[in-house]
C-alpha positions as CSV (number, residue, x, y, z in Angstrom):
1,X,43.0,6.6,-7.4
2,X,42.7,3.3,-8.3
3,X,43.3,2.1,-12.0
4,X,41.2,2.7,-14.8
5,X,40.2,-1.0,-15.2
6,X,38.9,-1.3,-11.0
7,X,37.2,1.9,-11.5
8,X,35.1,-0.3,-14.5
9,X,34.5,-3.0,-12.7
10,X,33.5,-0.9,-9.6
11,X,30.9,0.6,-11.8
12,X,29.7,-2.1,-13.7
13,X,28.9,-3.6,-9.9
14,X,27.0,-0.8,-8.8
15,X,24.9,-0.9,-11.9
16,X,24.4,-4.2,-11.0
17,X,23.5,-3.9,-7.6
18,X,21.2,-1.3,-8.6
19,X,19.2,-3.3,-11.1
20,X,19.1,-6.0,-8.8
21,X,17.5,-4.0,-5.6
22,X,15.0,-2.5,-8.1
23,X,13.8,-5.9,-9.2
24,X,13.7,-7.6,-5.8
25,X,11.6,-4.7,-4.7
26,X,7.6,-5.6,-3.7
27,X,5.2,-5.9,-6.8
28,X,2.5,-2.9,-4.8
29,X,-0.3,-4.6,-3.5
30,X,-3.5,-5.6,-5.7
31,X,-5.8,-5.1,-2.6
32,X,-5.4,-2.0,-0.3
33,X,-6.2,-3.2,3.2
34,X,-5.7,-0.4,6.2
35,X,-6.7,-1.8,9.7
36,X,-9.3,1.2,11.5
37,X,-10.3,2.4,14.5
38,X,-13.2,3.7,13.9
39,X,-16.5,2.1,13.3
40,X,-15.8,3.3,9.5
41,X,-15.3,1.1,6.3
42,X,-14.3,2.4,3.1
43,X,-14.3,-0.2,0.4
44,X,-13.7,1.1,-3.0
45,X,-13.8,-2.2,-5.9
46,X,-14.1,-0.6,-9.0
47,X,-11.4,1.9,-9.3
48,X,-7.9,0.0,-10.2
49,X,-5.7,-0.1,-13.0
50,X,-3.2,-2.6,-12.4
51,X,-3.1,-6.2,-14.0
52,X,-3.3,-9.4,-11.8
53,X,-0.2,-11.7,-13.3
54,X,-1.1,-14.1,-15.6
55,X,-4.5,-13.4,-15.1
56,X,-6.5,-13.3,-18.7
57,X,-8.9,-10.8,-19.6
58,X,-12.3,-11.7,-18.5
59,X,-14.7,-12.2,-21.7
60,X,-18.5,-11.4,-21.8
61,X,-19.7,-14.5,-23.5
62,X,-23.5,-15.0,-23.3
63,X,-23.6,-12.9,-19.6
64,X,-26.0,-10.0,-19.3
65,X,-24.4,-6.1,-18.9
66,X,-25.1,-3.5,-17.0
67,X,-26.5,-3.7,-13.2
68,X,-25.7,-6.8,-11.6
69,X,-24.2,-8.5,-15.1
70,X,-21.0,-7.8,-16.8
71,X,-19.3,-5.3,-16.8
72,X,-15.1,-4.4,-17.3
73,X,-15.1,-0.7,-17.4
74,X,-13.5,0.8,-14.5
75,X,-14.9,3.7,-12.4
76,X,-12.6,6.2,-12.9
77,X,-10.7,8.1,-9.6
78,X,-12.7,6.4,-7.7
79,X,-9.5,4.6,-6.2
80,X,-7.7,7.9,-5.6
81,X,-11.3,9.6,-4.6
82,X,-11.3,6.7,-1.4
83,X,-7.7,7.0,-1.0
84,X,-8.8,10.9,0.1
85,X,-11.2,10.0,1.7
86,X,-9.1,8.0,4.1
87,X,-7.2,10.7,5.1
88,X,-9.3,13.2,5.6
89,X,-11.3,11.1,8.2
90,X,-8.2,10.0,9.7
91,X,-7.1,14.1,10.1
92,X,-10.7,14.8,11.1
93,X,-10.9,12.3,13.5
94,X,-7.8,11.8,14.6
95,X,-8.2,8.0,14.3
96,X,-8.2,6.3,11.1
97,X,-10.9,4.4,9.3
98,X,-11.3,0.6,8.6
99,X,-10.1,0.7,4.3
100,X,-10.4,-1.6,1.2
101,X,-9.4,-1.1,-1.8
102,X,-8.9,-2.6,-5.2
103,X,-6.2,-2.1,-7.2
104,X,-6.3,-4.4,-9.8
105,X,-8.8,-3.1,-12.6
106,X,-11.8,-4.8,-13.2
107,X,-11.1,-6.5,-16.8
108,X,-9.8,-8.9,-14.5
109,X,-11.8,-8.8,-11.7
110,X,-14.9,-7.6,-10.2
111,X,-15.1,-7.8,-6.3
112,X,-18.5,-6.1,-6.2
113,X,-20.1,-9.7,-7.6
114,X,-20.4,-13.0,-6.5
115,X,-17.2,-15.6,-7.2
116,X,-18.9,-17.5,-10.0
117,X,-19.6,-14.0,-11.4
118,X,-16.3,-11.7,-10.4
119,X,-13.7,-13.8,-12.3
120,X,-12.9,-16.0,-14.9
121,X,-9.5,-17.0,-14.4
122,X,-8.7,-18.9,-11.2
123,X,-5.2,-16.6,-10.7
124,X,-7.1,-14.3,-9.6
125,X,-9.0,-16.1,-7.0
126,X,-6.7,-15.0,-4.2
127,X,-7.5,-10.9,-5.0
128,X,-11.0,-11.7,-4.7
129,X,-10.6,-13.7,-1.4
130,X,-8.1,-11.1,-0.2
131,X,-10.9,-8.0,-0.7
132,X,-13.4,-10.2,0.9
133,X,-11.7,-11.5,3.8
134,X,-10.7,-8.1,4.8
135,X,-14.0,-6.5,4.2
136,X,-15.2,-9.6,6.6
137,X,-12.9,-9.3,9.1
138,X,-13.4,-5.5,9.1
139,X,-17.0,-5.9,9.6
140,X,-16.2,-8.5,13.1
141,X,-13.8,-6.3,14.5
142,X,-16.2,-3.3,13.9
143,X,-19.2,-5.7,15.3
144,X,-17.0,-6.9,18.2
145,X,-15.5,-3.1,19.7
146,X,-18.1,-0.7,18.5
147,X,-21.5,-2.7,18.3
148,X,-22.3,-1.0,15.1
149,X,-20.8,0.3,12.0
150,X,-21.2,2.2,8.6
151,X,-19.5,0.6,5.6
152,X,-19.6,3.0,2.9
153,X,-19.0,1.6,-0.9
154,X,-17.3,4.1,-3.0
155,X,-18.0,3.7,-7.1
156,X,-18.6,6.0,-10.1
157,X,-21.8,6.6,-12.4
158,X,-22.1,8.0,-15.7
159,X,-25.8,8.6,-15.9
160,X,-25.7,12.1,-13.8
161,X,-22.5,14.3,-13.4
162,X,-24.3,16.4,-11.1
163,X,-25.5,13.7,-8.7
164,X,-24.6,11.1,-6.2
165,X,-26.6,8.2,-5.9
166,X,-27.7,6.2,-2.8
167,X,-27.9,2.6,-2.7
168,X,-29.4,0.5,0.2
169,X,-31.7,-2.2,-1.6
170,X,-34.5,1.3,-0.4
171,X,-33.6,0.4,3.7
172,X,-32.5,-3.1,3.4
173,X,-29.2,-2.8,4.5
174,X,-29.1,-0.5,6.8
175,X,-31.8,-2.7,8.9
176,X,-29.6,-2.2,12.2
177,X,-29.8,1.9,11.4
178,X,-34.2,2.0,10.9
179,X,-34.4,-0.3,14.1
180,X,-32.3,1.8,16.4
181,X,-33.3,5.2,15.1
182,X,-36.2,5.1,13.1
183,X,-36.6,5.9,9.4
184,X,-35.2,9.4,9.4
185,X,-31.9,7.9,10.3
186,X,-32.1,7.0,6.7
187,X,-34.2,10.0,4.5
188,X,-34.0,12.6,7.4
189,X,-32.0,15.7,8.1
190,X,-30.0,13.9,10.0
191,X,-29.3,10.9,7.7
192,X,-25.7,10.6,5.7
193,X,-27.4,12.1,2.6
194,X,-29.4,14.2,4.5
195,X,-26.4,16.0,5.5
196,X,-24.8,15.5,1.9
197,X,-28.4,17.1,0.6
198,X,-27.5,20.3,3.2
199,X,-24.2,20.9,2.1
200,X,-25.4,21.7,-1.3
201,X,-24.6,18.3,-2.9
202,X,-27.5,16.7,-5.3
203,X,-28.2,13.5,-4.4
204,X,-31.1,10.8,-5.3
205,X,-32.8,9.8,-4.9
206,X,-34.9,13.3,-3.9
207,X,-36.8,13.6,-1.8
208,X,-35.1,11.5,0.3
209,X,-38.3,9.5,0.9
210,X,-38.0,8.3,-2.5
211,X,-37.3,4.9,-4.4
212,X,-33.7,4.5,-5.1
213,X,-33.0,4.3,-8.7
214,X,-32.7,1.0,-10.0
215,X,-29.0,-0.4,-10.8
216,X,-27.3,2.0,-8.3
217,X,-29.5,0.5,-5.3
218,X,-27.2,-1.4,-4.0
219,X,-24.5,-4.1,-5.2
220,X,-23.1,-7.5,-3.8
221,X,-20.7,-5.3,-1.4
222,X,-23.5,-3.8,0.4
223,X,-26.0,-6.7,0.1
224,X,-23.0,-8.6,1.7
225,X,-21.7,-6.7,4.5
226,X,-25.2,-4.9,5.6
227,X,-26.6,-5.1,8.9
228,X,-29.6,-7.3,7.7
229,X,-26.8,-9.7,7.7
230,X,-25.2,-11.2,11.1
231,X,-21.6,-10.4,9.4
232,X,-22.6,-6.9,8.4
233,X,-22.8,-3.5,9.6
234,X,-24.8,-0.5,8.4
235,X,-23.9,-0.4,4.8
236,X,-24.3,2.3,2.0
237,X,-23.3,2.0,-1.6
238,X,-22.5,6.3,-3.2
239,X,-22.7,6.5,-6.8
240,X,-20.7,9.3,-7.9
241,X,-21.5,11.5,-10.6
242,X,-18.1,12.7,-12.5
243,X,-18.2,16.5,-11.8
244,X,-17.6,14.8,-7.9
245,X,-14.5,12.9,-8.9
246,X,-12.7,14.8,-11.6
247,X,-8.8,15.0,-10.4
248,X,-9.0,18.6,-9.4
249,X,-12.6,17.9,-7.4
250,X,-10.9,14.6,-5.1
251,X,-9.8,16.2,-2.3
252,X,-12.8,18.8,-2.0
253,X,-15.2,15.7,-2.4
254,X,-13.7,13.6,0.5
255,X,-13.8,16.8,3.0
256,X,-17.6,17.1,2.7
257,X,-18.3,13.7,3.0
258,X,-16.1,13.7,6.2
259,X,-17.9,16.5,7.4
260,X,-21.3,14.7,6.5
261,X,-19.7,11.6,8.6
262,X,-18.4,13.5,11.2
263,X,-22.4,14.7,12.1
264,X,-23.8,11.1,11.0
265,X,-21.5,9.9,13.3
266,X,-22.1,11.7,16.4
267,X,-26.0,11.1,15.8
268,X,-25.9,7.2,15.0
269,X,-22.0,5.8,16.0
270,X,-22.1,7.8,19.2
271,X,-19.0,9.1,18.1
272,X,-17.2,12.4,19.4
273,X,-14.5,14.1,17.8
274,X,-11.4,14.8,19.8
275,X,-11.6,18.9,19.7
276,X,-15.4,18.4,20.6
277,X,-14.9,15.8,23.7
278,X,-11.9,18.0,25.3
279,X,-14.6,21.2,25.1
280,X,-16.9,19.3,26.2
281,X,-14.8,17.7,29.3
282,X,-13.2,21.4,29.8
283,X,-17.0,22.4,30.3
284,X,-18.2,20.4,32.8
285,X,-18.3,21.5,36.3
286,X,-15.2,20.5,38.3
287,X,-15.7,17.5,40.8
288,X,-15.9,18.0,44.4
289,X,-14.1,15.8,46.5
């Protein structure tokens, strides 16, 4: 055994060592970026907590609320509600979806505005240029191997508990969808809240036909990256009322949306899943050579 004083030293270095691993460790990431394969986005901007270093509070000043204005109030799980959502398109479709989310909280920065409008403080210039350049490049690579896309923007509303909003500037940006399919691609059984509407889920506006309601129509995310834009894709802002996103609702939420995906999907991404394509291929009549 080695003397009493070694045995001291030998711990004081391993406490050492220890403190010093911890603080050399990573700060975690103030934008969650996941590269896809699916024609599927995720962005979710409003639901961080963390602060951006040295980064000031923004402050109101003479700026308008609510809507399009200012606002610093964050939408609550809607970080961890796109962080299940995710992974339960991944498992359901066995390939995992395009993702980008903020983790810095929005008293610092708000991605779903323009520059002049998202930030005050330059530090935090490089999160908003790091949500945007991934939600960009998401939208090429989407444009470039699929030919078309849905981008869905994930964020929280306290007018309804009950409902979930639809936001599209009423068609605007998903211009690529009406084009291709026609109008019930959009207010139809067969649209995404169409199939959110069947599962029991109340959505607005209703009936589908109907005027979205004004300041959950559609942000700067969707205005963006829609397919009225040469960037965008098929894009499609969800409000969600708080009885959706409560902690003990996440995970039930994000598995009827998938589901509500999966059929939107197969009608306008000409997307299969796996189990579905092997039936299908195990169906067909064997080839004669």
């Amino acid at each position: 055994m080695p003397p009493r004083s070694s045995r001291s030293e030998l711990l004081i270095f391993a406490a050492w060592l220890c403190s010093a691993t911890v603080a050399a460790e990573e700060p975690p990431p103030l934008v969650f970026i996941q590269q896809g394969k699916l024609p599927i986005i995720i962005s979710a901007p409003h639901g961080g907590t963390l602060p951006i270093p040295n980064t000031d509070v923004r402050e109101r000043g003479d700026r308008p609320t609510g809507g399009a204005g200012f606002v610093v109030a964050r939408d609550s799980n809607t970080q961890e509600l796109a962080q299940h959502l995710v992974a339960a398109i991944e498992k359901h479709f066995g390939q995992p979806p395009f993702a980008v989310i903020a983790r810095s909280h929005r008293k610092y920065l708000d991605p779903n505005r323009p520059a002049e409008l998202a930030y005050d403080d330059p530090d935090a210039k490089p999160v908003y240029d790091s949500y945007h350049g991934a939600l960009t490049e998401a939208c090429r690579t989407v444009q470039k191997e699929h030919r078309r896309g849905l981008l869905l923007d994930i964020h929280g509303q306290g007018s309804s508990a009950e409902h979930v909003f639809r936001g599209t500037q009423n068609g605007k940006t998903v211009k690529l969808l009406a084009e291709r399919y026609g109008d019930e691609a959009i207010h139809g059984p067969s649209s995404l809240f169409g199939r959110l509407q069947s599962r029991g889920w109340k959505v607005h506006p209703d009936p589908l036909t109907g005027k979205e309601q004004a300041g959950y129509n559609g942000g700067y995310i969707v205005q963006t990256y829609g397919s009225h834009q040469a960037i965008g894709v098929d894009a499609v802002q969800l409000e969600f009322g708080a009885a959706y996103r409560t902690r003990d609702k996440l995970a039930k939420t994000a598995e009827t949306l998938t589901l509500a995906i999966a059929d939107y999907a197969e009608d306008h991404l000409g997307l299969a899943l796996p189990a579905k394509q092997e039936a299908d291929e195990s169906s067909a009549p064997a080839t004669v050579k």
